[in-house]
N, C-alpha and C positions, 0 to 999 in steps of 0.2 A: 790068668786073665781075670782080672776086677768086674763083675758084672752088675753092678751096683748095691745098693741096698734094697733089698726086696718091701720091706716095710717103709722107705721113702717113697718109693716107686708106689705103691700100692694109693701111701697118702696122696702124695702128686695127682693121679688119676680120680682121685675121690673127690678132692677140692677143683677138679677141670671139671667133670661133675656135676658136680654142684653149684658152681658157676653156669655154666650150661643152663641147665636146670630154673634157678634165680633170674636169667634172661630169658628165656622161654615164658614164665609163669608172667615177668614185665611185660613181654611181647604181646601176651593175652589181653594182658591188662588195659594197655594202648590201643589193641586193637579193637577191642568192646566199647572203650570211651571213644574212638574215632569213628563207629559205627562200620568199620571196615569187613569185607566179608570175612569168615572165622573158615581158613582151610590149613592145610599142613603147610600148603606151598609159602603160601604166605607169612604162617608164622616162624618158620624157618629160615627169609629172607629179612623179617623182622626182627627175630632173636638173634640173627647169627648162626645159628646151630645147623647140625643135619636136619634132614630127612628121616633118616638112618634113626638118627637121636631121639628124635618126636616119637616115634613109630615105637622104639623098644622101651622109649617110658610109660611104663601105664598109668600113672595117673596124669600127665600131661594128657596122653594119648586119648583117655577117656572124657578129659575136661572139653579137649579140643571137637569132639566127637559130639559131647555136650552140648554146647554151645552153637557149633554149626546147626545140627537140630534144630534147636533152638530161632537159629534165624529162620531157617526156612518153615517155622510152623507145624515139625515133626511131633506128633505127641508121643512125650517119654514115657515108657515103661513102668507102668506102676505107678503111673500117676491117676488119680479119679479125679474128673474136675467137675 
């Protein structure tokens, strides 16, 4: 039994990815110029993506984190102002 090619397989997932990824980062992007609140829920039905997804990317995860802060006036860490 043929179980694929491991190194196709591996690309396939890499480039879904990073597509993922690329609309998430868009999803921000849109949602910053739209003025829209910055939450996971949101960016998730925005992007297309998981939940799941947002959550295990850390630099998504951090920007999103970011920026929410951000609306609400949180003052970031290690900032002196």
């Amino acid at each position: 039994m043929n179980r694929g090619n491991p190194h196709n397989l591996r690309a396939a997932a890499a480039a879904k990815s990073a597509a993922a990824k690329a609309r998430a980062e868009q999803g921000l992007r849109d949602m910053v110029r739209r003025g829209d609140p910055i939450t996971f829920r949101g960016l998730a039905k925005t992007a297309g993506v998981s939940l799941d997804f947002l959550y295990r990317n850390t630099e998504i995860r951090h920007r999103v984190e970011q920026l929410r802060d951000q609306q609400r006036g949180t003052p970031l860490w290690g900032c002196s102002a």
